[in-house]
N, C-alpha and C positions, 0 to 999 in steps of 0.2 A: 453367270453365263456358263461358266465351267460345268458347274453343278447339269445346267439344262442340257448339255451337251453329252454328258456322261450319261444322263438317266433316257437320253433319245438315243444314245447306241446302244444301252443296255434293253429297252424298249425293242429296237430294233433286232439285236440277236435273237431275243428271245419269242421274237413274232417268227425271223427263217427259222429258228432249231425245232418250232412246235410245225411248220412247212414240212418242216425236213422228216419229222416224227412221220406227219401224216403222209408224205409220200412213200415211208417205207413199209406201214400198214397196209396203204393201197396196194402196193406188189406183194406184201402177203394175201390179200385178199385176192388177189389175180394168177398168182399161183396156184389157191386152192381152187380155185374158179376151173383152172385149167386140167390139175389133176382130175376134176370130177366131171369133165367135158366127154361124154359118151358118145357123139356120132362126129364123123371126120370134119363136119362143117362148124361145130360147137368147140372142136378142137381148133381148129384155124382162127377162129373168132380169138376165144381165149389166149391163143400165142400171141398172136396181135396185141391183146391189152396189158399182155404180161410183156412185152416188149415195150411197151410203149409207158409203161409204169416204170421198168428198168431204165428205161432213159433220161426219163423224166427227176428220176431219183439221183443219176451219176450226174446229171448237170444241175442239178441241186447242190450235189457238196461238191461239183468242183468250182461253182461261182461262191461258196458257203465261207466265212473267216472263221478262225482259229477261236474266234469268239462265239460265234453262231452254231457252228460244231467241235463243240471240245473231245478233247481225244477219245473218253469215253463212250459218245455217240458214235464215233467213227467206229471202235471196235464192234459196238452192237451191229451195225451195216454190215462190217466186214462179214462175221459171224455170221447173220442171217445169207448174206449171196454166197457165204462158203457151203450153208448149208444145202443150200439148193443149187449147187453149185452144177450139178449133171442135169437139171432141169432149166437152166440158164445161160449151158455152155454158147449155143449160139446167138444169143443176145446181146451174149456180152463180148464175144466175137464181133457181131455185127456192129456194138458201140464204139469198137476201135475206128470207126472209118466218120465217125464223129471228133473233132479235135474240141471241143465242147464237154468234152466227156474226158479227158485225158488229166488232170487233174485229181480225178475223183478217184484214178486206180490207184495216185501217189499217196493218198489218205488212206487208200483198204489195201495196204500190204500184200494180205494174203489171198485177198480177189484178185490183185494186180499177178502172183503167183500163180494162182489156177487158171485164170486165161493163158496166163505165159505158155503154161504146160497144156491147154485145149490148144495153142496156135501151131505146138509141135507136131501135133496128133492130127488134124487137120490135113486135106491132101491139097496140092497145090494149085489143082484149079478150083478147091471151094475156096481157099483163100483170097484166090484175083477174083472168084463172086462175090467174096461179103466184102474187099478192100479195093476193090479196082475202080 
């Protein structure tokens, strides 16, 4: 019984970590989507589903266990939205007013870091718009 038990969580991690894979391809792919977005309304589209990958992806690893994402996936995350980090600033702004999403900054240090420092930068009525 033991044995079945161990091989259905391990089953199981390794079905969210390949989730987890594929949602943060999909916001690579919705990033380039967006850089390559030429007329203002292809641009609006594109933020949309790059937002909408962003979030999908932060409540991913913060419902995700230490088993499902091991620290090394985490860093590849962090890395990737550090990188894109000025084309993500307001998403990830915007994902603070998610408590669904607050988890996932405790895992990416350094994305949790660069929000900190967009929140400062931020004036205070776009703040009470993306948190109010």
């Amino acid at each position: 019984v033991v044995d079945f038990r161990n091989a259905t969580r391990a089953t199981m991690a390794t079905t969210a970590a390949n989730h987890i894979t594929n949602l943060s391809k999909e916001l690579e792919e919705r990033i380039t989507e967006q850089e390559k977005a030429s007329n203002e309304n292809d641009k609006a589209i594109a933020k949309d589903a790059t937002k909408g990958a962003l979030f999908a992806l932060l409540k991913a690893v913060s419902h995700g266990s230490k088993d499902e994402l091991p620290a090394e996936a985490r860093h590849q995350i962090d890395a990737l939205l550090l990188q894109r980090a000025t084309l993500l600033k307001w998403p990830l702004l915007r994902s603070l007013s998610d408590a669904s999403h607050y988890r996932a900054f405790l895992g990416l240090p350094k994305t949790m870091e660069q929000t900190r420092q967009f929140l400062t930068t931020a004036s205070a009525n776009k703040l009470q718009e993306i948190l109010g």
